[in-house]
N, C-alpha and C positions, 0 to 999 in steps of 0.2 A: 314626272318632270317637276323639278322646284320651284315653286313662287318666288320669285323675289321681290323686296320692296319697291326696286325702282329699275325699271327697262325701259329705256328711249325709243322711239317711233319714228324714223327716219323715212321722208320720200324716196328714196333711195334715187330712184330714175332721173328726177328733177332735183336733186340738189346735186347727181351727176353732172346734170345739164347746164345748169348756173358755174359750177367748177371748173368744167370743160370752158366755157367764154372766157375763165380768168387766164387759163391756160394760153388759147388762141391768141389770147388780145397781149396777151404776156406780162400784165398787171397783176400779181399775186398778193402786194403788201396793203398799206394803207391809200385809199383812193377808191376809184371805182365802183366796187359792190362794195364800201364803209359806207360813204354817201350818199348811194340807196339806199341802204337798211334803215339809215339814220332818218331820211325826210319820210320814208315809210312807216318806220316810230314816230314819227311825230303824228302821220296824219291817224295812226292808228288811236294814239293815247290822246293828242290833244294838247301834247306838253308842245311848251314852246321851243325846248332844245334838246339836243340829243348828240351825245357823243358817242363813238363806237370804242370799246378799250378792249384790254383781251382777257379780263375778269371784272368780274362785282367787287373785288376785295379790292383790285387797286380804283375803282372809282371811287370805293367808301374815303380809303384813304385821299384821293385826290379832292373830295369832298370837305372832309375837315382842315384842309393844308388851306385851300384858296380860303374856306371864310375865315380862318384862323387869321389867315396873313390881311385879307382883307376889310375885315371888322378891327381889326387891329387888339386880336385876345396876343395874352402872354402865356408864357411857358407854366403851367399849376393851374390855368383855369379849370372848370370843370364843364364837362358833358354828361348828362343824364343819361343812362342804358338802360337793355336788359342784360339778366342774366339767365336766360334763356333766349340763348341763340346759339349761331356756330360762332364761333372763336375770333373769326377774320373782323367783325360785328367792330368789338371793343379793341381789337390792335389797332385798327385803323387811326382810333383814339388817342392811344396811347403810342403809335409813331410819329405822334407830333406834342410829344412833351408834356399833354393835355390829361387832366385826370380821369377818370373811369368812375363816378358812379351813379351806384346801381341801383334803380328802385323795381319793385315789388311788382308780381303782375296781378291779373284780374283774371276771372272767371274763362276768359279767350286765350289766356295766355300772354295776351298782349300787355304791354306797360299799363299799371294803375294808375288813372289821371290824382285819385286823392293820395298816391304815396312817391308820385313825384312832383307833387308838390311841397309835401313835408322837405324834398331832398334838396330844395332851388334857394341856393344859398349867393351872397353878394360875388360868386365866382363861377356864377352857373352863365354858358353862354348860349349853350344849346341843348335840343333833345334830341336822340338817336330812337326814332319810334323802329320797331322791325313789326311787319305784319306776317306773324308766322305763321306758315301752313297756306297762305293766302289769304287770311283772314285779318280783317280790318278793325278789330277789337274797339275800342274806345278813342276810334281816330279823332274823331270832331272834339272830342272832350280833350285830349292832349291839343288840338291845334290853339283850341281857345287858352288855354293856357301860357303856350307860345307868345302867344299876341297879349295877354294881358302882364307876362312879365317882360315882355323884349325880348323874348329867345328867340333863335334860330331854330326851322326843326330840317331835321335831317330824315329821311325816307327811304331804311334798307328794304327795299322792297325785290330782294330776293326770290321771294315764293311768291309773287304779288300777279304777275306778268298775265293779263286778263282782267284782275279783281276787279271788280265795279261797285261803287254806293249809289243808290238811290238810279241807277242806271249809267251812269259817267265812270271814269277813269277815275281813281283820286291821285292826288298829290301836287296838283294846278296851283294851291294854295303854300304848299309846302317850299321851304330854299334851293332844297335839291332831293330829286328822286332818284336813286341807283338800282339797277334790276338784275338780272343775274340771265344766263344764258348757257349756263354751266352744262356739264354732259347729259344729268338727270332733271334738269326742273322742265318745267312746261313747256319752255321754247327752248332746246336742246339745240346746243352747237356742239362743238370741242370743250369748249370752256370761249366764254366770253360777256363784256356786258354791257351797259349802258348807261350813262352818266346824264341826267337831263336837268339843267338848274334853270331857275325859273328867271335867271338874271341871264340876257345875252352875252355882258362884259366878261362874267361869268366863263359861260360857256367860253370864249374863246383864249379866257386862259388856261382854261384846263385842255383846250387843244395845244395851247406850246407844251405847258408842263407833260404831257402826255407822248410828245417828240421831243424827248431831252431838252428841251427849251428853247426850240427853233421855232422863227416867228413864222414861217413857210415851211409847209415841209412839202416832200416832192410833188406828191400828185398839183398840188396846186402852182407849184415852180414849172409844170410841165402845159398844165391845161389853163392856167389862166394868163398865158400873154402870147397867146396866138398857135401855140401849140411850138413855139422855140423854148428852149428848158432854159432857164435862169438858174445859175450855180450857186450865184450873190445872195445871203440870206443873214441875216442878225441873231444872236443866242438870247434871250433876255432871262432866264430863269437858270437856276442847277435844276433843268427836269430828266424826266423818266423814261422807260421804253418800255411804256403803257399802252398805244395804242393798237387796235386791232387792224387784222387782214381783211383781204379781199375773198381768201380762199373759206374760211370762217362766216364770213359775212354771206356768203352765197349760200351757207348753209342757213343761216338764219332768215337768209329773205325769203325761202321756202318755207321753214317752217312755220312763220309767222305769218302767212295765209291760210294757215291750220289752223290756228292759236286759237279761235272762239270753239270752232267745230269741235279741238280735245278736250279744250276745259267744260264742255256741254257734256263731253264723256265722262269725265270724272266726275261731275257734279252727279250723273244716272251713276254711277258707283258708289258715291258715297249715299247715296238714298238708298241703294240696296243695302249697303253696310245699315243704315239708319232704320232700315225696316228688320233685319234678324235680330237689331241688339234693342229693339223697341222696349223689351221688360229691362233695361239696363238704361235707359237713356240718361240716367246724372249720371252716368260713367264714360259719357261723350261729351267730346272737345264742341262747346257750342258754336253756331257760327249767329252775328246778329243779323235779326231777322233783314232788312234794307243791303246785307252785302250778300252780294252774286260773288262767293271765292272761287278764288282760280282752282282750289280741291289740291291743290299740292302736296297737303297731308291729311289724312285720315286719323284724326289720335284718339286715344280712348284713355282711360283710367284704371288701374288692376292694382289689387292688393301683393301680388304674387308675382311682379312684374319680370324680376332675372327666372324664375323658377318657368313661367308662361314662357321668356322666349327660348329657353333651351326645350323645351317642351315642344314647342311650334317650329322648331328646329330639326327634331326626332321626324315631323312628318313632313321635312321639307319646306314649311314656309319658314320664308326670313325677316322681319318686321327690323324694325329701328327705333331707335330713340331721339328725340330731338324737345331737348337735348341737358345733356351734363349744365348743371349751374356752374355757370363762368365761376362766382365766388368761392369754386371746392379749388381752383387750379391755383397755382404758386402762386405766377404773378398778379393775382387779384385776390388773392385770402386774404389784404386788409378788407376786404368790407365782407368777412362771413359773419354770419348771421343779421345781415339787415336784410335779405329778402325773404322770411319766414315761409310765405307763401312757396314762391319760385323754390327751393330747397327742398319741401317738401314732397312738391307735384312730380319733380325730375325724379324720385326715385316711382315715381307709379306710374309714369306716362308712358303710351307704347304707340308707335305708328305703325301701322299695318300697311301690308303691298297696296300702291297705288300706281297704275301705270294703268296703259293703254292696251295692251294684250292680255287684260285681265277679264275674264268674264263674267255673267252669271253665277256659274257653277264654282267660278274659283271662288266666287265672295261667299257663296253659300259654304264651299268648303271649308274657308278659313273661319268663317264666323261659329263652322259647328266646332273646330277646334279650340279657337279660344272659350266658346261658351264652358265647353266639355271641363279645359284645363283651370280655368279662372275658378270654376264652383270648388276646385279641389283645393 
């Protein structure tokens, strides 16, 4: 049977059961199980707000629009990134007229607090930190930063969904935090995600922008004036059909009464990865000591990285990369060669299978084949 990187964990039984109610109750879009998921995010993380959308990418992007428009930046300012991420990271960015760049990472992978600060120029407005893999790299040292130039920081916290410092949630301190719900990360839907700013005003613009620009949208036209539907409603934005469902939603409110129990399982996985490659250990992805990561990624280091995955291939396992430096692709080759580092590490990095129906024996398997192929 083949390993693959990444297999989702579904309750199958119960998030039948939560789907069936949307069915009955004949509520399938926005409403209902959105506005559970959402006050359930909240009590779970801590953030003061939460929105439900139907990806991570249109939150990012709805993230840069509102402080863009509401800070009052203009068209050419810039935002600080990685370039190591997925792709959606930096359009978000650059869908709103705003520049892209890109500083250098650190030992986590994560953004280097000293080479974005070289980068923060009189047109800098904000930071796009991504905590990859789950991992919280040099969060506290980017935030200070933030606060001592004026920035905005932004929080793809994509692979984050569990992560904890020093015991708590982070990103309370952050503009906005966006999470990801997508098919494969930690709390597995269809695809979906979560948009939480730490500004209430905030949050409730990004509710119109999120219903094409209606300052009501149905469920609340239906349940907030006695249960008679009000049709009467105002447009105030050009927005989107960004938000998320009901049917979506049901699956997430299941799995996120999972969420600590699998990331507790990944974490017994990546310790078993962490005990076979112990004579290799500068060739693993570090995590700092104070972050509990969610284990999203497992990544290692090889000299022989395309050679190792068709190798690991031959016997079945399928590992990943995460990921291609943004600054090789067209639209961001102005800024190649400023992350020397990040350029470097993307052609040796390798993520191996990390899911939930992984066991023992698979990590011992995998770990004797890459040992076997890497020494070659």
């Amino acid at each position: 049977m083949s390993i693959q990187l990444f297999v989702p964990t579904f309750r199958i039984d119960e998030c039948l059961e939560q789907i069936r109610e949307c069915l009955e109750k004949g509520w399938t879009g926005l409403g209902f199980k959105t506005v559970e998921l959402e006050e359930n995010w909240k009590k779970y993380t801590g953030l003061s707000n939460a929105h439900f959308l139907n990806s991570a990418t249109v939150g990012l992007h709805l993230a840069v629009k509102i402080l863009k428009e509401e800070k009052g930046w203009t068209d050419g300012d810039e935002i600080i990134s990685t370039p190591l991420t997925f792709v959606s990271t930096n359009h978000a960015i650059a869908y709103e007229n705003l520049k892209v760049v890109f500083a250098d990472v650190d030992e986590y992978l994560c953004l280097d607090p000293e080479d974005v600060e070289k980068k923060i120029t009189p047109k800098t407005r904000a930071v796009m930190f991504v905590g990859l893999g789950g991992n919280i790299g040099q969060y506290r040292e980017i935030l200070s930063l933030c606060r001592k130039h004026n920035l905005a920081l932004i929080i793809d916290a994509a692979h984050m969904a569990g992560t904890r410092v020093d015991g708590d949630i982070p990103g309370k301190e952050a503009d906005v935090v966006v999470y990801s719900f997508q098919a494969v990360k930690n709390l597995p839907t269809a695809d979906s995600g979560m948009i939480c700013f730490k500004e209430k005003q905030y949050d409730e613009i990004a509710r119109k922008y999120a219903w094409l620009g209606i300052n009501k949208d149905t469920y609340q036209r239906t349940t907030q004036v006695g249960g008679t539907y009000k049709w009467k409603y105002d447009v105030e934005y050009t927005g989107y059909k960004y938000h998320g469902n009901s049917v979506i939603a049901a699956i997430g409110l299941v799995q996120l009464k999972y969420l600590d129990q699998d990331n507790s399982y990944r974490r017994q996985l990546a310790a078993w990865y962490d005990d076979r490659f112990k004579p290799f250990s500068a060739r693993i992805l570090p995590v700092p000591v104070n972050c509990e990561s969610s284990r999203h990624l497992y990544m290692i280091q090889v000299n022989n990285r395309d050679e190792l995955m068709l190798a690991l291939n031959e016997c079945e396992i399928f590992p990943g990369v995460h990921y291609q430096d943004n600054t090789t692709y067209k639209m961001y080759a102005y800024a190649a060669g400023t992350c020397p580092a990040a350029h470097e590490i993307c052609g040796r990095v390798l993520s191996l299978p990390m899911h939930l129906r992984l066991t023992k024996d698979d990590v011992d398997y995998i770990a004797d084949k890459v040992i076997a192929y890497a020494k070659q």
